[in-house]
Structures are given as structure tokens and as C-alpha cells.
VOMAR-722345 format. One record per residue (C-alpha): residue number from 1; residue in three letters; z, y negated, x. Coordinates in pm, 1 decimal. Each point is the difference from the previous one (the first is absolute). Example, Ala and Ser with C-alpha at 12.3 -4.5 7.8 and 13.67 -1.06 7.14 Angstrom:
2
1, ALA, 780.0, 450.0, 1230.0;
2, SER, -66.0, -344.0, 137.0;
***
This chain:
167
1, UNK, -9717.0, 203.9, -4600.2;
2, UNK, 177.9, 262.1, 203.9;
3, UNK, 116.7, -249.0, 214.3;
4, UNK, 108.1, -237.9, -208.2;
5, UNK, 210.9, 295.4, -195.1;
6, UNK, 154.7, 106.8, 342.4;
7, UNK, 88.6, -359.8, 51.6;
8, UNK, 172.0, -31.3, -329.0;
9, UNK, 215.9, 323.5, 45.7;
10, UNK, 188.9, -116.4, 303.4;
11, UNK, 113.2, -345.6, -197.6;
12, UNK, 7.0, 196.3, -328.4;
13, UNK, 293.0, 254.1, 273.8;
14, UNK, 160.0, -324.4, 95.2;
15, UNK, 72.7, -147.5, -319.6;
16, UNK, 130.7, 343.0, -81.8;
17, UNK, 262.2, -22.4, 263.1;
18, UNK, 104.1, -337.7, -46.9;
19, UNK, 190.9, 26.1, -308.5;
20, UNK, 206.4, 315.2, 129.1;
21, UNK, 61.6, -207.4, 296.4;
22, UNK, 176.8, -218.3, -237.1;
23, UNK, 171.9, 191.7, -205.1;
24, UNK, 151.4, 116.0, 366.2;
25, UNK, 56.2, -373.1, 86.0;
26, UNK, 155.8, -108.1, -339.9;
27, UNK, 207.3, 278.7, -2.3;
28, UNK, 87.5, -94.7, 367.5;
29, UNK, 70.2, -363.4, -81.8;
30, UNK, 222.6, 144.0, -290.2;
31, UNK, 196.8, 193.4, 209.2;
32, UNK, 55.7, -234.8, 271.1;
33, UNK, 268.3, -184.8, -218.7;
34, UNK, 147.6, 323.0, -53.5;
35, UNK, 38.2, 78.3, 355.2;
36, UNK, 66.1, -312.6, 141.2;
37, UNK, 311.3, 3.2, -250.0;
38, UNK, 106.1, 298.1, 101.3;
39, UNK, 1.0, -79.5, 359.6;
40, UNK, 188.4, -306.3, -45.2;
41, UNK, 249.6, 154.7, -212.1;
42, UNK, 46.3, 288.1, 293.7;
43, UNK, 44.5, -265.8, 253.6;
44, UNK, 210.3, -201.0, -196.7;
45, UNK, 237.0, 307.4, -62.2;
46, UNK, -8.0, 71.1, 334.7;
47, UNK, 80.5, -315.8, 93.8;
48, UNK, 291.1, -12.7, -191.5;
49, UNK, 139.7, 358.6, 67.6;
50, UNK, 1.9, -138.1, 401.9;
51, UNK, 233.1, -287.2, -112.8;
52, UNK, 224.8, 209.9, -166.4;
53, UNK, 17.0, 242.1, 282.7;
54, UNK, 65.6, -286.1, 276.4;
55, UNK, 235.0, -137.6, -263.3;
56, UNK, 189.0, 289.5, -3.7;
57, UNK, -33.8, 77.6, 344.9;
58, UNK, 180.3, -336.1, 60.3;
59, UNK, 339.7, 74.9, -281.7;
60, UNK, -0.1, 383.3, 204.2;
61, UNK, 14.0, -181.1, 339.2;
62, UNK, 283.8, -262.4, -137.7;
63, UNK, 183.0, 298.2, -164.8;
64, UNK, 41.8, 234.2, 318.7;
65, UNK, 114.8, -384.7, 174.5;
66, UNK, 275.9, -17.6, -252.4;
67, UNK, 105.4, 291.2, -3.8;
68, UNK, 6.0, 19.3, 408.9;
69, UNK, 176.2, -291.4, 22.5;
70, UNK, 267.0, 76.8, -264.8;
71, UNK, 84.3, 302.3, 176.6;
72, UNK, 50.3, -225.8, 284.0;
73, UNK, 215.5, -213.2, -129.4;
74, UNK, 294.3, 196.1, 76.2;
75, UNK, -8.7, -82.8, 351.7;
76, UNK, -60.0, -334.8, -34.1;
77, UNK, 320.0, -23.2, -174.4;
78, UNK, 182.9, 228.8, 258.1;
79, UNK, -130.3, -249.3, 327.6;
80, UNK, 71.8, -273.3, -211.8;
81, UNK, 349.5, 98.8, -61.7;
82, UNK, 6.6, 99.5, 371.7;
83, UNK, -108.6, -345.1, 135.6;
84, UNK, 257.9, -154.6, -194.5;
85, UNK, 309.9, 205.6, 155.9;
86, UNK, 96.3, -199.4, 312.4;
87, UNK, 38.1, 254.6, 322.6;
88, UNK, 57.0, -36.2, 361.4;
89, UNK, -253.2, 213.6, 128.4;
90, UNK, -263.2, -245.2, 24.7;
91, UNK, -298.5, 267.9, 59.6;
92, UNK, 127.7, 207.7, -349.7;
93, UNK, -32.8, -340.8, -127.2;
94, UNK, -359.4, -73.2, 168.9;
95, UNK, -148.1, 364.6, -85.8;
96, UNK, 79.2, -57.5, -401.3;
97, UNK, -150.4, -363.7, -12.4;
98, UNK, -320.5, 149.7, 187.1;
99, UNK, -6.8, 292.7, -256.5;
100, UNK, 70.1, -236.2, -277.4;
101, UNK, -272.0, -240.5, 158.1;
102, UNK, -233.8, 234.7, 30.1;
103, UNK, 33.4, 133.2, -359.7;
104, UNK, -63.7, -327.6, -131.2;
105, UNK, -325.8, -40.7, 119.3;
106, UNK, -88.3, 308.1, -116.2;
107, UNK, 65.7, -137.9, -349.0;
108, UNK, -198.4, -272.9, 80.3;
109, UNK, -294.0, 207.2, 137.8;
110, UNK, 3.1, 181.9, -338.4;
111, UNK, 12.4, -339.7, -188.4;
112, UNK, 378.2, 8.2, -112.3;
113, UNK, 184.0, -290.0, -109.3;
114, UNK, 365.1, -78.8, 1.9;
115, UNK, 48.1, -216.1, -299.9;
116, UNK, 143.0, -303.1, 18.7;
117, UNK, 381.8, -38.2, -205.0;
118, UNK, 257.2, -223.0, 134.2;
119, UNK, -48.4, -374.7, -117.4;
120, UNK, -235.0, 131.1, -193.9;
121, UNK, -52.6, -36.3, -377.6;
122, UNK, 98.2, 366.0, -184.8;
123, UNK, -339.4, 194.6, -79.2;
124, UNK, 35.4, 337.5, -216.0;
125, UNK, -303.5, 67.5, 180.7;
126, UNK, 129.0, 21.4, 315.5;
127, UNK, 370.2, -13.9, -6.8;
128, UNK, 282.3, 226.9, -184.1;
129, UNK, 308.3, -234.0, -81.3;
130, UNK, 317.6, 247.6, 70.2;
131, UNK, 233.8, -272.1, 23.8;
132, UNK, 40.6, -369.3, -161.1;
133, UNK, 220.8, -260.1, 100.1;
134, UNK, 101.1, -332.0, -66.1;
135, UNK, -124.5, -302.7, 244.1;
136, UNK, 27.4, -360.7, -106.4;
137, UNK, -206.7, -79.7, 332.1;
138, UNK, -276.9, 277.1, -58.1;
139, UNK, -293.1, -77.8, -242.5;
140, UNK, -82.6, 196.9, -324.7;
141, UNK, -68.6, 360.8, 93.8;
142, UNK, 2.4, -32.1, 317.2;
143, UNK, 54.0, 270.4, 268.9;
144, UNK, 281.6, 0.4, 211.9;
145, UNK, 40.7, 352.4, 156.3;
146, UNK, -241.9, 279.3, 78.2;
147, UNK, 194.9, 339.6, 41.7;
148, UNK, -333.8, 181.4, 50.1;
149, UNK, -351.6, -130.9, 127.2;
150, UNK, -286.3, 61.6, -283.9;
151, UNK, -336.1, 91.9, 115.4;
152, UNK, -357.4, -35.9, -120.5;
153, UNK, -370.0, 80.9, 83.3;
154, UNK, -245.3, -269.7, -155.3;
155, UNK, 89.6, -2.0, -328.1;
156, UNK, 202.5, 340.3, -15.8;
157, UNK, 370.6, -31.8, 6.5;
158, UNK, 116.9, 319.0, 234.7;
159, UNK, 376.2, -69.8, -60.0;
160, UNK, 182.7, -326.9, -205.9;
161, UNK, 221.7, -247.3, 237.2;
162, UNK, 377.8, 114.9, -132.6;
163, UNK, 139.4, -356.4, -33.2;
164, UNK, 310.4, -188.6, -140.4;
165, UNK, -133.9, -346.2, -200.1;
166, UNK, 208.6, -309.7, -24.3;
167, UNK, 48.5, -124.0, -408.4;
***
């Protein structure tokens, strides 16, 4: 009998155990929800907060652009003017177109636009009507002088085209 009451104790230890054991893995399987939600609420926050930062990134980077380039556009009016002033000294004449040249594709480096205006349609957009006149042969709001070049980066107007629009 001894032996068969040491045999007993050992399962009699076992089956003890086993219902802690799962209390631990019940309370486990009830907090797995928990956490998983958790974690996918982290890495959905996080996932979010690094679209807004690239997003922003983005409007900083087109900001400082616009805000180059407008300071810029001084001088591009200045060679433009310059270019248009006929002269007989041919290399005065060569150095400004080079300068002018090469400022150009500096705007086009950065992604700058000239907008398009005469024979164009009038957009308050993109143009600012300083003048009107009266054209039989022009169309219905339609451009007919640009007095200063308008500029734009994607989307972002950096300065209007001053214009004068036909009826």
C-alpha cells in the first residue's frame, strides 16, 4: 500500500498544478488581445506621426524654395531689362545673356516655372489684370501684354504674371 500511496501523490501534485497553470494561461490568452491592441495602436500612431513629419518636411523644403527664389526675382527682372536695351559692345551684351542664362536654369534646377500669359486665357490664379483694353480681334479675356513674368513652384504661385487683358 505504500507504494501505491507514493504513486498517487505525484498525480495527486500534478493535478494540483494544472489548474494554476491555467489560470496563468487564461489570464495570458486574456491579455493577449489587450496587448496585441496596444501594439497596433503604437504602430499605427507611429506610423502616422512619420507621415506628418515627411509631410511637413516636404511644405518646409517648398517654403525656403519660394522664398529663395522670390528674393531672386529682382535680378531676373534687372538682366531682363538689361537684355532688352540694345548696345554696341557685343561682349557687355554676351556677359548679361550668360548671367541671365545661367540664372534660369537655376530656376529650373529648383523646379521654378515661368507661367504662361500672352495668348493666354486670364487666370486670377496666375495672372493680375493691371490694364484692360479693347480688341475686336482678341478673344474674351484674353491676354495681350505681360509687363512682368509670374512665377510658380508646383502648385505654389511665387509671384502673379502683371498683365493687361483684351475685353
Amino acid at each position: 500500500m505504500s507504494k501505491k500511496k507514493n504513486e498517487t501523490a505525484p498525480e495527486e501534485e500534478i493535478s494540483q498544478e494544472t489548474p494554476e497553470e491555467e489560470v496563468k494561461t487564461e489570464a495570458a490568452a486574456e491579455s493577449a488581445p489587450v496587448s496585441d491592441d496596444r501594439y497596433l495602436r503604437l504602430m499605427a500612431e507611429y506610423d502616422n506621426f512619420r507621415k506628418r513629419s515627411a509631410k511637413e518636411r516636404e511644405h518646409i523644403y517648398t517654403d525656403v524654395r519660394v522664398d529663395t527664389v522670390s528674393k531672386f526675382l529682382p535680378v531676373y527682372d534687372n538682366l531682363a531689362r538689361a537684355m532688352s536695351i540694345a548696345t554696341t559692345d557685343e561682349a557687355y551684351k554676351k556677359g548679361v545673356e550668360m548671367t541671365f542664362n545661367q540664372l534660369c536654369e537655376v530656376f529650373k534646377k529648383l523646379g521654378v516655372e515661368e507661367i504662361e500669359a500672352v495668348g493666354k486665357t486670364f487666370d486670377p490664379n496666375f495672372h493680375n489684370a493691371v490694364m484692360h483694353v479693347e480688341d475686336e480681334e482678341k478673344g474674351e479675356s484674353e491676354i495681350v501684354e505681360e509687363f512682368q513674368k509670374g512665377f510658380k513652384v508646383g502648385d505654389k504661385v511665387i509671384r502673379f504674371s502683371m498683365v493687361k487683358v483684351a475685353n
